[in-house]
C-alpha positions, -999 to 999 in steps of 0.1 A, spaced: -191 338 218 -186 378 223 -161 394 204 -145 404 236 -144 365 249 -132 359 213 -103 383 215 -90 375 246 -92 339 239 -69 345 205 -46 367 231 -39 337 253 -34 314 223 -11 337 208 11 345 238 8 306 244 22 301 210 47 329 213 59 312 249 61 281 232 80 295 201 102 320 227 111 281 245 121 263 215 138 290 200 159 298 233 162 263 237 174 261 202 202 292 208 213 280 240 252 260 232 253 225 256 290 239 254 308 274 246 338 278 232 359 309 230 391 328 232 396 353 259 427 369 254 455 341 249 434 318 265 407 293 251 381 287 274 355 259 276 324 265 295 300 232 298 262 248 295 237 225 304 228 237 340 199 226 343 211 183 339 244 195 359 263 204 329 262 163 325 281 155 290 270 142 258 279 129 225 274 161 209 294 185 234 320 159 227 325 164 192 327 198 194 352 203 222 376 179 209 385 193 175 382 230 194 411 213 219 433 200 196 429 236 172 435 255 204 463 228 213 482 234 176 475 272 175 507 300 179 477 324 197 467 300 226 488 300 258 463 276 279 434 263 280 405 265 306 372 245 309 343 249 336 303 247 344 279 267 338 253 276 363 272 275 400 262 245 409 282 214 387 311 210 370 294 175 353 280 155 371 287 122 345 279 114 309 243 104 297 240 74 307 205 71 304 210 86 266 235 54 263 217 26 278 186 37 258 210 31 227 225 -2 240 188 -19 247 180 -15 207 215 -20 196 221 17 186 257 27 174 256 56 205 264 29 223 300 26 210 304 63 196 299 77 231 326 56 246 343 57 217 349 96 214 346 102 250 378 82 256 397 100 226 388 134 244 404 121 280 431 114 259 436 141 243 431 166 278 461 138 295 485 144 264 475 182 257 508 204 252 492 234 265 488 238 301 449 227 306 431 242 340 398 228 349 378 244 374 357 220 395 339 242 413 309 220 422 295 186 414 325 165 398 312 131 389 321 106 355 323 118 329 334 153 343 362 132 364 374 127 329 372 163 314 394 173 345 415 152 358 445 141 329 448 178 327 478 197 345 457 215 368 424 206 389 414 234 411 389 225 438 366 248 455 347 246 491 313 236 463 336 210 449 315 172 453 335 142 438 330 108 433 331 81 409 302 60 417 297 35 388 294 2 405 261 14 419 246 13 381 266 -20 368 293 0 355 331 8 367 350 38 370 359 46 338 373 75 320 407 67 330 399 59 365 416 24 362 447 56 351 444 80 384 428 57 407 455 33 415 476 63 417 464 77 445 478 74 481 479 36 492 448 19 486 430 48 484 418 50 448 404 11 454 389 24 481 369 51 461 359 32 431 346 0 448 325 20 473 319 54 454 331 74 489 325 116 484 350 135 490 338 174 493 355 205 492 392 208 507 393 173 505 392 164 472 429 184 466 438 161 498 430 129 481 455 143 454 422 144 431 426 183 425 459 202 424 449 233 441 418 247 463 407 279 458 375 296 471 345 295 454 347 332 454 377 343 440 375 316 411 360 347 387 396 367 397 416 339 393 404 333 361 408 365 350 448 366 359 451 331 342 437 345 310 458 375 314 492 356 317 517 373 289 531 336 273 529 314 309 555 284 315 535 255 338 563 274 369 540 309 360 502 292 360 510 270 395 526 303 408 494 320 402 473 291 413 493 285 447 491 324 456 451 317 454 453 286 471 473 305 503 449 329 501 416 308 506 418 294 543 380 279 543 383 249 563 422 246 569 416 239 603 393 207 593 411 175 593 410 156 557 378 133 558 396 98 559 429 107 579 418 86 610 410 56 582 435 62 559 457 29 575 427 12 581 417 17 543 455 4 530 450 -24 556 416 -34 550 419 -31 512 450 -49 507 439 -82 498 441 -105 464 405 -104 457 367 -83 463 359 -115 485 390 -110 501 385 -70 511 352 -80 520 363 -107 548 384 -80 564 366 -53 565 335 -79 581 364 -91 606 374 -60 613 345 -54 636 347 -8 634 322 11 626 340 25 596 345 -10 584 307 -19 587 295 8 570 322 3 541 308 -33 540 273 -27 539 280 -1 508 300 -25 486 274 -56 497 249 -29 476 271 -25 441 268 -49 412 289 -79 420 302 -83 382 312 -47 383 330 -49 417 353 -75 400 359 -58 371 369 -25 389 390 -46 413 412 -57 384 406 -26 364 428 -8 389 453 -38 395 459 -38 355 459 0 353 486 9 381 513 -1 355 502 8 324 499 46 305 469 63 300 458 55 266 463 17 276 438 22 305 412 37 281 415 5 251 412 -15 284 384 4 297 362 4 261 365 -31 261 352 -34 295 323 -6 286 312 -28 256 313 -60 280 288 -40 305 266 -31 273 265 -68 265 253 -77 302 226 -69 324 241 -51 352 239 -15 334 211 -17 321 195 -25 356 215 -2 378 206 31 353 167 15 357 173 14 396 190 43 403 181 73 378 152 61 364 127 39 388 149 57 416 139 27 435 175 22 449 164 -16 442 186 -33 414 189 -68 411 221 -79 401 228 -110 381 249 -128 393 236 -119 427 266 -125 447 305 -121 445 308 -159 446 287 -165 416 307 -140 396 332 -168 380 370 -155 371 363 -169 339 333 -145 332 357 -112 345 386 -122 320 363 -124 295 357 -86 298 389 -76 294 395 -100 261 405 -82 230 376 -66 205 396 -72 177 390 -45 147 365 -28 173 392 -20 199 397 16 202 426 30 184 435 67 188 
């Protein structure tokens, strides 16, 4: 070999091992979540762009105590939490991280649910006005880092959804909390089908409490962190000048409007079979389509949402989440999860094949059983 072959074969190593070195070591600096004080304000920023800012055990434990610090401390007026990168919010929890931990019995399982139901908590009982900015993908897991707090601000970019009975699980987070909450039947209507609502449409639903454009979010933060001491009256002041000033889409009629008696009509009924019949008998094309979605979710997990939501339209929040580990542990025991993650983010066959199979086969009995007690495992906050 030449020494001028030689050298310039040691050259590409070594800029290959200085690329690989430059990757691990960025990869190493880069925060999955920033935390910081601007001003009087603390501000959360959820940095992992690249999986849709999507949330995980260890971004938990370090926005939690950073909340409650911030919540406690004489120098913090509010507190603010977005996405990184332009396109999400979150997108959901890692699933796949958690169902990877559930098939060999790993204590992830119960941690992530665990912690991640302590932090909802803690953003619904926060003393300090909390403002999430959902400018993009809104899905899960970041449902439940925005919406207990005072203020949601949607953007035209905004995409929500809670879409768990696709992948054998329910809407959780506190969605058996806001769901039932909602106009009519229209938080049923979203968790058994996993409908997307977009832009304007989301603050229609009730889902955000203001919509601002995606534009003038960077100004509007700026004046928020600006505030001199802000009451709630001084931070919706700000937000609802914003909000009067972004007229994207005004003229656009909310999504469901035409359905939205058809929806409390339709999903009135005293059981999943029950919605089912009507919306079959109902003969519209809006009714079809809603049919053939549901006939595509995981029977067991269309059950459990549907009395999910029942149970959790009376009770308070931190009920709604004990209810909801118990159910998340009763999903880890089953198949359903396991098979929907495998169908749907990791085969991406859009094939799963739910046992029991049908709504029939899924016996009262077996539902109940999901919501029993765990005894000294319950969650306690």
């Amino acid at each position: 070999m030449s020494l001028t072959v030689l050298t310039s074969y040691r050259l590409r190593s070594l800029c290959r091992l200085q690329r690989i070195q430059g990757h691990m070591m960025s990869s190493h600096v880069e925060a999955e979540v920033l935390l910081e004080k601007v001003g009087r304000a603390g501000v959360i920023t959820l940095n992992r762009p690249k999986v849709l800012n999507a949330l995980n055990l260890t971004m938990i434990r370090q926005i939690y105590p950073q909340l409650k610090m911030w919540e406690n401390d004489n120098g913090t007026d509010i507190v603010i939490v977005k996405g990184a990168g332009g396109k999400a919010f979150c997108a959901g929890g890692d699933i796949r991280a958690v169902t990877e931990a559930g098939k060999v019995g790993d204590s992830l399982a119960q941690d992530f649910f665990r912690e991640e139901y302590i932090l909802n908590d803690a953003i619904g009982s926060c003393r300090k006005p909390y403002i999430a900015l959902i400018d993009g993908i809104t899905m899960g897991g970041g449902v439940g880092l925005s919406v207990h707090g005072r203020f949601r601000v949607a953007t035209e970019k905004t995409l929500f959804a809670m879409p768990e009975t696709a992948i054998g699980l329910f809407p959780d987070v506190g969605g058996g909390y806001f769901l039932p909450r909602l106009q009519g039947r229209l938080g049923l209507f979203l968790a058994l089908t996993g409908f997307r609502l977009r832009g304007r449409d989301v603050h229609r639903a009730g889902v955000a409490t203001h919509f601002v454009e995606s534009k003038k979010i960077p100004e509007l933060e700026k004046e928020l962190v600006d505030l001199k001491s802000p009451s709630p009256e001084d931070i919706t002041r700000v937000l609802d000048t914003y909000q009067n000033q972004s007229s994207l889409d005004s003229e656009k009629p909310f999504v469901l409007y035409k359905h939205m008696s058809d929806i409390d009509r339709l999903f009135s009924s005293g059981s999943v079979e029950g919605i089912m019949q009507n919306l079959k008998a109902d003969g519209s094309e809006f009714a079809k389509k809603q049919a053939e979605t549901i006939s595509k979710m995981s029977p067991t997990s269309l059950k459990i949402t549907y009395k999910q939501l029942q149970e959790g339209a009376t009770l308070s929040l931190q009920d709604v989440l004990v209810m909801e580990y118990r159910l998340g542990q009763a999903c880890m025991r089953g198949s359903d999860f396991y098979e929907g993650v495998r169908a749907v983010l990791v085969d991406k066959d859009q094939n799963p094949k739910w046992n029991p199979s049908t709504l029939e086969e899924v016996s009262d009995q077996s539902v109940e059983q999901c919501f029993s007690s765990l005894g000294e495992k319950d969650l306690t906050f």
